[in-house]
C-alpha positions in Angstrom: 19.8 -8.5 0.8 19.7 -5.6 -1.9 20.2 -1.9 -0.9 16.5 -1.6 -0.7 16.1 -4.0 1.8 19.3 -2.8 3.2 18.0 0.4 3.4 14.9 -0.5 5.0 16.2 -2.3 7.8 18.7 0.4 8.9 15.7 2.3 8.8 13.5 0.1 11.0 16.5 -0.3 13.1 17.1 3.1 13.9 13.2 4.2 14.6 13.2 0.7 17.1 16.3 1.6 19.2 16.7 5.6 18.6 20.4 5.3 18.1 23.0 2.9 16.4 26.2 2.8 15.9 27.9 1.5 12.1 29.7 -1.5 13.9 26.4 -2.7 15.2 24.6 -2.6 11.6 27.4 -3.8 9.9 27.7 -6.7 12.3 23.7 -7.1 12.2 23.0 -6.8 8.1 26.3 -8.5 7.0 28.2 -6.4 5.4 31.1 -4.0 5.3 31.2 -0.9 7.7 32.1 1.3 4.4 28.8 -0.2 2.9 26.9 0.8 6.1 28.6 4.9 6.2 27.4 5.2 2.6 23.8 4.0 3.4 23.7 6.2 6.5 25.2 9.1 4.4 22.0 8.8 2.0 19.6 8.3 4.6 20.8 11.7 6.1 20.7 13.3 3.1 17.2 12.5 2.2 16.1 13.5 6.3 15.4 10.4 7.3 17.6 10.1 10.3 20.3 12.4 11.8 24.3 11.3 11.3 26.2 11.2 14.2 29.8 10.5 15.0 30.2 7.1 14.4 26.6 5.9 13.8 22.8 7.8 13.3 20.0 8.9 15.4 16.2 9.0 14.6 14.3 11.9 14.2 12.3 13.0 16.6 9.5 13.3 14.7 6.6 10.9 14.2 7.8 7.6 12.2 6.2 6.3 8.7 8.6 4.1 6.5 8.6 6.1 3.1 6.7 4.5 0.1 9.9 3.6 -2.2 11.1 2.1 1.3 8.7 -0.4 1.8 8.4 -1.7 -2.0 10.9 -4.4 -1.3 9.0 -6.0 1.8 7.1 -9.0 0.8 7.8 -8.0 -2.9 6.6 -11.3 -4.7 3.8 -11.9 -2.5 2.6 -8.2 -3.3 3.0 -8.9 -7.3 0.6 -12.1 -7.0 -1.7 -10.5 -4.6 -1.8 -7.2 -7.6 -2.3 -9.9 -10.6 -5.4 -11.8 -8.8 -6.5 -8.6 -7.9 -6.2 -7.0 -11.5 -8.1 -10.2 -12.8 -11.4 -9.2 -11.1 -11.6 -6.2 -13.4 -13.5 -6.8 -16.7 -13.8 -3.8 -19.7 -16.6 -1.2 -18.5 -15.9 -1.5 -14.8 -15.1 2.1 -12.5 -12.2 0.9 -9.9 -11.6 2.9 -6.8 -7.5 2.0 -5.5 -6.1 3.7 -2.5 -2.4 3.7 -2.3 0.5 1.8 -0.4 2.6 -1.0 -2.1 0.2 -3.7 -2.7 -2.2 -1.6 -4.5 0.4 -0.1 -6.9 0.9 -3.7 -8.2 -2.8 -3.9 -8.5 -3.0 -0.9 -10.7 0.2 -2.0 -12.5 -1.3 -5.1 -13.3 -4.5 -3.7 -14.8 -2.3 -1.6 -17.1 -0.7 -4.3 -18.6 -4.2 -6.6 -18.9 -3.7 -7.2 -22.8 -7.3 -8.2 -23.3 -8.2 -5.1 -21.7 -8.2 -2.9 -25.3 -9.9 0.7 -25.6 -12.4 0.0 -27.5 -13.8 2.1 -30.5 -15.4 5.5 -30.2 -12.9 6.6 -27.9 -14.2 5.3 -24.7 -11.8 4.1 -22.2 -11.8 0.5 -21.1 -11.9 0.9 -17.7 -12.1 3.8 -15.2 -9.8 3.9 -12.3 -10.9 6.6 -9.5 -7.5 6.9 -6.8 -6.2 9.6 -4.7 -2.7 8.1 -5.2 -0.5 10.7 -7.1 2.2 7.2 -8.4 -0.6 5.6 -9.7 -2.1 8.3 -11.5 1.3 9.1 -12.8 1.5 5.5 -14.1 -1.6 4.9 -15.6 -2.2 8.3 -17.5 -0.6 7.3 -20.4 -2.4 3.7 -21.0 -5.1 3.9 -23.5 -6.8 1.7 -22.4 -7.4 3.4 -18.7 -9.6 6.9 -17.7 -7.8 8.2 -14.6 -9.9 9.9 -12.2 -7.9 12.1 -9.4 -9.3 12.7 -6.4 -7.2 15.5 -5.4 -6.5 16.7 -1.4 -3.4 17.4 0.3 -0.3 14.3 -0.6 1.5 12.4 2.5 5.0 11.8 0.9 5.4 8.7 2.9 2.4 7.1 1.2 2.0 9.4 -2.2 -1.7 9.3 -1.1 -4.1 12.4 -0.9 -6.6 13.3 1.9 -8.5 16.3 3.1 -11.8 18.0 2.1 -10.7 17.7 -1.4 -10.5 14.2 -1.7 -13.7 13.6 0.3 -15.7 16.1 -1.9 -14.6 13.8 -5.1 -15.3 10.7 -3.2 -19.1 11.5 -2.4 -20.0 12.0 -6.2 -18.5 8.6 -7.7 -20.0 5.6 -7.7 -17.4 2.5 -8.0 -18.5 -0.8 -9.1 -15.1 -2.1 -7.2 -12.8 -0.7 -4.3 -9.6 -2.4 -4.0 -7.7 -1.0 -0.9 -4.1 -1.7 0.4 -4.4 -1.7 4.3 -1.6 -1.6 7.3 -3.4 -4.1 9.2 -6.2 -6.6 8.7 -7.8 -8.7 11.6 -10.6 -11.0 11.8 -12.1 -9.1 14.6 -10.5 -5.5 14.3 -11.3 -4.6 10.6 -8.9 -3.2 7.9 -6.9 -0.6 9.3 -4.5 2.4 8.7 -1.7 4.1 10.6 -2.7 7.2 9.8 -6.4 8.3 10.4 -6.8 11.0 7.2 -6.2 8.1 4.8 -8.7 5.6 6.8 -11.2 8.0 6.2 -10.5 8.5 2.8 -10.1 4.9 2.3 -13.4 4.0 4.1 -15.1 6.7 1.9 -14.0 5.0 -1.3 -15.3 1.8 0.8 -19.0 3.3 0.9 -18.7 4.0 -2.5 -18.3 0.5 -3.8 -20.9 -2.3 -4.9 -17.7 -4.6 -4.1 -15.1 -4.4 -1.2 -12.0 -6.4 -1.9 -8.8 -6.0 0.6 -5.1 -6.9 -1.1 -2.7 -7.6 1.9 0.5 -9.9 2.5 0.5 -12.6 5.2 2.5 -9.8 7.1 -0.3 -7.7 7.1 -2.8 -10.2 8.9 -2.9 -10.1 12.5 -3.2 -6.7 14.9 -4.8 -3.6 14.3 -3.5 0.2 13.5 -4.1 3.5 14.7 -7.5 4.1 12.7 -10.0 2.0 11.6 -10.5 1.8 8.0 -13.9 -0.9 7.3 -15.4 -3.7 9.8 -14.7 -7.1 8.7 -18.2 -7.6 7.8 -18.2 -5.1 5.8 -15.4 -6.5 3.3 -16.5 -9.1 0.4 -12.7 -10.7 -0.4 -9.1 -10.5 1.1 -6.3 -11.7 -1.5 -3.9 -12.1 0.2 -0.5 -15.0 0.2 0.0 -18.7 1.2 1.7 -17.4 4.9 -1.8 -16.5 6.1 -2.5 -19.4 8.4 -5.9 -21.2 8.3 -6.7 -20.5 11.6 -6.8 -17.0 10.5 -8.5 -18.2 6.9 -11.5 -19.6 8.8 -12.1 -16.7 11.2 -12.2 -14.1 8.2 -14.9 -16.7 6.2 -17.0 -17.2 9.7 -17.4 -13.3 9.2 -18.3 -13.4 5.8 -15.3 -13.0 4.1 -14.4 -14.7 1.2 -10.3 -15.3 1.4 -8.0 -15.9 -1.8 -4.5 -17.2 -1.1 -2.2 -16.7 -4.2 
């Protein structure tokens, strides 16, 4: 387990119980009780969770696992899921991403498409419309890519942006692919989100699209969050890993969906 992962779990560990105590993680996560202080220390100092004598409380404030947190969860699965994503995209296309982990490998793997050159006359290669402020900030400077920002109010746990802004942006694009990072994907229930501004600006970017494709890890599959984000019927291809079972593979293609398991 890295410090990432480490991280993470103390995290998750904290928000599940309220309170812990550094004998309990150290004993849990494997390691020394020095290792465990130090992480807690951090986690205070960034305001994720109150120090106490001898262990850490939550805050008692509404939960969300930050973005840079959740990057090591299923991290290979996410990098395949982004590369079969990213080779959907052909020169000329205009590419709505939403934000979250999954998606930021997508985008990261369209930057580094090699046959995808600028060509002459200064036109871009391909146009990517997001209202996610880390990819914008790592796609500006590819030549090869036109960055469109929606703009709207950022959540710092996701680095996405939502609000009238975003929406106003949204309603004037038209996107010949939308390829959207979910927190929960069911055969019956939908794509969803956790929080309900970035469903709706997700399902905007949805409406806008001649193609709806859906990047999510085996983890992912199964349940529902807080706001719903497109029907099932209403999505064209999930890309998603080898966990998903096929149980879950043929309910998704009875409802019209085509499923890729890389």
């Amino acid at each position: 387990m890295n410090r990432y992962e480490r991280l993470n779990a103390i995290l998750e560990l904290v928000a599940q119980r309220g309170r812990i105590d550094v004998e309990t993680l150290a004993e849990e996560l494997d390691v020394s009780t020095a290792t465990i202080r130090r992480d807690l220390d951090h986690l205070a100092q960034q305001q994720f969770l109150t120090r106490t004598r001898g262990g850490a409380v939550a805050h008692s404030v509404a939960y969300d696992l930050p973005l840079r947190y959740k990057t090591a969860r299923q991290a290979t699965e996410k990098q395949r899921i982004g590369q079969a994503a990213a080779e959907l995209v052909t020169a000329g296309m205009v590419i709505g991403i939403n934000g979250g982990t999954t998606a930021t490998e997508v985008a990261r793997a369209i930057a580094t498409r090699t046959d995808l050159r600028a060509p002459t006359g200064g036109r871009r290669a391909v146009t990517i419309v997001t209202n996610a402020v880390n990819i914008a900030n790592e796609l500006t400077v590819r030549p090869h890519v036109k960055i469109v920002v929606t703009g709207g109010v950022a959540r710092p746990q996701s680095y996405e942006l939502a609000g009238p802004l975003a929406t106003h942006i949204l309603q004037g694009v038209s996107l010949d692919l939308a390829i959207l990072g979910v927190d929960s994907i069911d055969p019956v229930q939908g794509a969803s989100a956790h929080h309900e501004g970035e469903a709706n600006i997700n399902e905007l970017m949805a409406s806008r699209a001649r193609q709806v494709v859906v990047v999510a890890d085996s983890s992912k599959i199964g349940g529902q969050a807080f706001a719903r984000i497109r029907r099932t019927e209403e999505i064209d291809l999930l890309i998603t890993d080898p966990g998903v079972s096929d149980e879950a593979v043929r309910q998704f293609e009875e409802a019209g969906v085509k499923v890729m398991r890389v």
